[in-house]
N, C-alpha and C positions, 0 to 999 in steps of 0.2 A: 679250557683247562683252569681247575682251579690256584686262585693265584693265595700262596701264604704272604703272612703279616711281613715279613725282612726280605724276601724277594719283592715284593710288593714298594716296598721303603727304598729298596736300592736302584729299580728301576727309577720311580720317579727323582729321587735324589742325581743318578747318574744323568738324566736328562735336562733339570733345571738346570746344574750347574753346569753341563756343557751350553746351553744356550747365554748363561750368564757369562761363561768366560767368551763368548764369541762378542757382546755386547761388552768386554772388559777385559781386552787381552793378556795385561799385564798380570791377570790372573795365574797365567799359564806359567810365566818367570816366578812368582811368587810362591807357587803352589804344588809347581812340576819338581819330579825329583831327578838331582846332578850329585850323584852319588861322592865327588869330590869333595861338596860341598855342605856335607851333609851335618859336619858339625855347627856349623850357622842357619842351615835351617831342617832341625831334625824332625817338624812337625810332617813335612814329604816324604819321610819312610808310609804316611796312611796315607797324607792329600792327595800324591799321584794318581791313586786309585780311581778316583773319582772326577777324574781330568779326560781327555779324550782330543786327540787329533785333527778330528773331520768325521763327518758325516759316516762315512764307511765305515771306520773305527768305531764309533759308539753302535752303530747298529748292528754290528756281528757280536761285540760281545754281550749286549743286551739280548739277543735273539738266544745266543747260547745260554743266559743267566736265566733265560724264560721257559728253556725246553726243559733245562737239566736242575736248576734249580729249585723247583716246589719239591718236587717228590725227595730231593736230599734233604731241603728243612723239613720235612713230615718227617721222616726216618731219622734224622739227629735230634727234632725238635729245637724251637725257635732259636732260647739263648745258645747252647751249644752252635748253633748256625751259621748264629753271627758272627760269633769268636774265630769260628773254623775260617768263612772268608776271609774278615780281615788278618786271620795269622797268614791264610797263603798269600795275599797282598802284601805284609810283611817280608813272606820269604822271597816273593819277587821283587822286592826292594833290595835285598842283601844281596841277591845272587846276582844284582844287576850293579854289583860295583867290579864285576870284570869288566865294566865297560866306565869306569870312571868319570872320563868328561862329556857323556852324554845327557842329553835333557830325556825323562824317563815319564812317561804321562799314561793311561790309560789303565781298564779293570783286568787287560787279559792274564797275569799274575793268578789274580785271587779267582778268575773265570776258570782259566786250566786246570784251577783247585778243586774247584767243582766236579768239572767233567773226572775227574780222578777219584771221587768219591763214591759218584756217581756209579763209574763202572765196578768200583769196588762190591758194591750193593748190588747193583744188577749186571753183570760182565759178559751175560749172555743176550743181554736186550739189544734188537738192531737199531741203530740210528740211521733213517733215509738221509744222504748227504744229496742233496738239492730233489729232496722228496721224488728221489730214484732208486741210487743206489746205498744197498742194504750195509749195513756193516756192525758188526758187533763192537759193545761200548767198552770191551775189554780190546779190543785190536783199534780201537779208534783211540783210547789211552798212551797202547804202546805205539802207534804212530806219531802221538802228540810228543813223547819226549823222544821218542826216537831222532824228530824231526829238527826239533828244539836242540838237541845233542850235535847237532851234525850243523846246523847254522850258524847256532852259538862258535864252536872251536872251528871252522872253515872260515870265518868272518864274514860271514855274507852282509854285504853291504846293502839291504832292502830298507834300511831304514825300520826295522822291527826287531825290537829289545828279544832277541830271542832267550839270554840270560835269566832276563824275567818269567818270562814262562816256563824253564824248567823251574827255578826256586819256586814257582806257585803249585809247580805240579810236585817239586819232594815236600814241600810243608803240610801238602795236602795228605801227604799219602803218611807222613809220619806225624799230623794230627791226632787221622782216627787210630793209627798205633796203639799211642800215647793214651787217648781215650777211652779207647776200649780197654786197655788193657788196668786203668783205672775203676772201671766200672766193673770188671771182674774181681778187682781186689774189693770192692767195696761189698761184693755178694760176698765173698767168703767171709770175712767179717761179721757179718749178719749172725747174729745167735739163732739157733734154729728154738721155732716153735714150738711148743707144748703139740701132740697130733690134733687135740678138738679147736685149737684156736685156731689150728693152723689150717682145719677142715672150713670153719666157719670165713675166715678171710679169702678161702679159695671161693665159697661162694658166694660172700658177697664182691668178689673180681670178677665174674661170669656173670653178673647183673649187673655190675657195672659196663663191662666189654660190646653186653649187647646192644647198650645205648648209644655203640660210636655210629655216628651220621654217614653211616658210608655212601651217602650218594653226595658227599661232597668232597671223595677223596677221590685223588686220582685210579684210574683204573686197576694198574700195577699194586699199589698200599692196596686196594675193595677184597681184589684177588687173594691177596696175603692174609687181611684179616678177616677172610671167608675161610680161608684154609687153617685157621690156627684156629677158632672158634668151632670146626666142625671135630679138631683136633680135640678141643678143649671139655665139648660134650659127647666125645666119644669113649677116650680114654682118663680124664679128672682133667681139671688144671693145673695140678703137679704134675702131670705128664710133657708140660711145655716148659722149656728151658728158660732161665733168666734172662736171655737175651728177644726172647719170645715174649714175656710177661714185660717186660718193659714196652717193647713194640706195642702192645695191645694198651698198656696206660697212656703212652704217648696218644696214641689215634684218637683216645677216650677224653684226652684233654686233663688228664690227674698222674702225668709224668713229666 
């Protein structure tokens, strides 16, 4: 699989410094977020995130940041990416002051975030759960907060910030809202073209499009931008929606 630039940055980031705080415990006191406490140390609404409990802990949500992650940065594209995780790491931060005098560490916040993106964009894609069983990424969503809904207000005492995980999973989900719904306003704005220039930029966006590298995209994007390109020289490239023409600059690397 190929690995993008910020999934790429958060794996190794999330691994050094778990090895660093094991080598430097007080790390965890210093860094970990206690939502009581948060006006003396507000820099743990981010630091958390990149904190982790034990072995177990760091490697589920890395595994999950590694399945579900590339193909969400290709499809939002890098800086959008970033922003999108650390806001749902954010909102796992706030939502995890129903639990006030707890010490709050790990990425599964801004991870849940993901997987909610994820399904957003592909809600019919099956995810194998212990590469068996089949399950679709839109019933695997609404199990995550289903789940998270029901720990959180029962108080299940496992020791897992369940609080945290819904706030990564509503941040997540009222992100891309928030984003798309930005990106919409930003087309309509757009003054419309003269038809010859507007003819000429569609074709030089079709000789651009043809140069995306698709044998280094994931299967799922190859698929997409085979089907929007067969779309593109069948009917024009005004035949592909704004939401379509940006996908295709993305992939292209000039969005």
């Amino acid at each position: 699989m190929l690995m993008t630039p910020w999934v790429q940055r958060l794996l190794l980031t999330n691994v050094v410094v778990f090895f660093f705080s094991l080598a430097f415990p007080a790390v965890i006191s210093t860094f970990g977020l206690v939502p009581a406490a948060i006006l003396y140390q507000p820099w743990t609404l981010v630091s958390y995130m990149f904190l982790h409990g034990g072995w177990g802990h760091l490697f589920l949500n890395m595994l999950m940041l590694f399945f579900f992650g590339p193909r969400l940065e290709e499809r939002l594209g890098s800086r959008t990416f970033i922003w999108f995780y650390l806001a749902c790491g954010v909102g796992g931060a706030i939502l995890s002051f129903a639990t006030p005098g707890a010490r709050i560490v790990g990425a599964s916040g801004a991870i849940f975030g993901v997987v909610v993106g994820f399904a957003r964009y592909w809600p019919r894609e099956n995810i194998y759960i212990w590469g068996v069983l089949p399950i679709q990424a839109r019933v695997l969503a609404i199990f995550l907060v289903a789940s998270s809904l029901f720990a959180g207000f029962t108080g299940a005492r496992d020791g897992i910030a369940h609080f945290a995980h819904l706030g990564g999973l509503i941040a997540g989900w009222l992100f891309l809202r928030i984003w798309e719904r930005r990106r919409q306003r930003r087309v309509v704005k757009q003054p419309a073209r003269p038809r010859k220039v507007s003819i000429v930029v569609d074709l030089e966006s079709l000789e651009r499009w043809k140069t995306i590298p698709r044998e280094r995209l994931h299967e799922i994007n190859r698929e997409e931008v085979d089907k929007l390109l067969r779309k593109a020289h069948q009917l024009g490239a005004r035949a592909l929606t704004n939401d379509e023409r940006d996908f295709l600059d993305r992939m292209s690397g000039s969005g």
